[in-house]
VMD Tcl script that draws the C-alpha trace (Angstrom):
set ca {
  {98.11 104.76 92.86}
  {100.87 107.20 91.99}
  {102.32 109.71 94.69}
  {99.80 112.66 92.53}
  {96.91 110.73 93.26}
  {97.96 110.19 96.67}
  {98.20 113.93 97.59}
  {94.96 114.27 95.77}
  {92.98 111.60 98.00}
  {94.45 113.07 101.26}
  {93.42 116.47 100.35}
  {89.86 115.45 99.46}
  {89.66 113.68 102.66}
  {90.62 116.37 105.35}
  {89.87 119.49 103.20}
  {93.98 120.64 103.50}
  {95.52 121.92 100.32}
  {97.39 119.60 97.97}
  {100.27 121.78 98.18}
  {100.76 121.40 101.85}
  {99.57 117.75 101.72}
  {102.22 117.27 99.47}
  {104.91 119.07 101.42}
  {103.63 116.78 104.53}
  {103.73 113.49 102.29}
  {107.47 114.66 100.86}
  {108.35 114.94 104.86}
  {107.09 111.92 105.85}
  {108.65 110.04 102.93}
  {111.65 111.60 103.92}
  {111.61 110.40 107.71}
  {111.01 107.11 106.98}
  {114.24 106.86 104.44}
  {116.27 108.80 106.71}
  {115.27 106.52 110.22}
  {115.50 103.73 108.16}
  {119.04 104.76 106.69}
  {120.27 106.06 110.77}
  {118.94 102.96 112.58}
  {118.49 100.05 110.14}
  {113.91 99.90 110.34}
  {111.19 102.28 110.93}
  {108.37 100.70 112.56}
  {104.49 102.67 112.20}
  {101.98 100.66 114.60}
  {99.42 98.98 112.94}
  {100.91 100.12 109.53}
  {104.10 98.09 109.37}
  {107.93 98.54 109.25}
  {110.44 99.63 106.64}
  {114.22 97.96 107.00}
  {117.18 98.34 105.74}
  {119.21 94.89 105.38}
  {122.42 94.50 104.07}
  {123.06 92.00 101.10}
  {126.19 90.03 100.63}
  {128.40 90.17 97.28}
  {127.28 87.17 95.02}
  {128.15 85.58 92.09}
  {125.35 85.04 89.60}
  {124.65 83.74 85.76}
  {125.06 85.83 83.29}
  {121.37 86.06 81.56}
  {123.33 87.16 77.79}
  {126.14 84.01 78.17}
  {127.03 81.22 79.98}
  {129.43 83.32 82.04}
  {129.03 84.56 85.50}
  {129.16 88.46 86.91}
  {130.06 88.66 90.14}
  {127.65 91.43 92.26}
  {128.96 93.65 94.37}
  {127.66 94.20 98.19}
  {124.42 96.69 98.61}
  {121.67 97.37 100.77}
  {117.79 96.39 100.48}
  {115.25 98.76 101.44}
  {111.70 96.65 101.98}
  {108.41 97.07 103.85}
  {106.65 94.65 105.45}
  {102.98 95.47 106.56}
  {101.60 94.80 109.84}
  {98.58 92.38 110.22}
  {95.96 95.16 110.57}
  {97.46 96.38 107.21}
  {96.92 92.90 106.03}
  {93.69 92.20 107.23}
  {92.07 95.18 105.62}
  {93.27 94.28 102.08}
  {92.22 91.08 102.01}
}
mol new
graphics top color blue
foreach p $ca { graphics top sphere $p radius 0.5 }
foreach p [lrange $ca 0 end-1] q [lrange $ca 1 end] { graphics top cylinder $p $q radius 0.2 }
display resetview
């Protein structure tokens, strides 16, 4: 499901516009990044959390040669879903 399709459901579903269900979604999205960014996770009961974790500089193959590139330090942004979340996609 793309973010389009998103907006589209929602709006279906409570009757809003998809122009101000997509300025809600955009607002939203942006909350999560930013808490996630200011104090490391985000957690939404019975939805799950979204963390940021930081990810050490590494030395790796080289996929083209039998060299190695060495990676520099970066963050990971992940999600992991609650159990609710996971029980209703099984």
């Amino acid at each position: 499901m793309t973010k389009k399709e998103l907006i589209k459901e929602v709006a279906s579903v409570t009757g809003f516009t998809q122009k101000d269900v997509g300025a809600v979604t955009d607002a939203i999205f942006e909350g999560i990044v930013s808490g996630a960014k200011a104090d490391g996770e985000v957690v939404i009961r019975d939805f799950g959390k979204f963390s940021v974790t930081d990810v050490a500089a590494r030395t790796i193959r080289d996929p083209r040669g039998n060299g190695t590139i060495q990676l520099p330090a970066s963050k990971k942004f992940s999600f992991k879903p609650s159990g609710v979340v996971k029980a209703k996609i099984k």
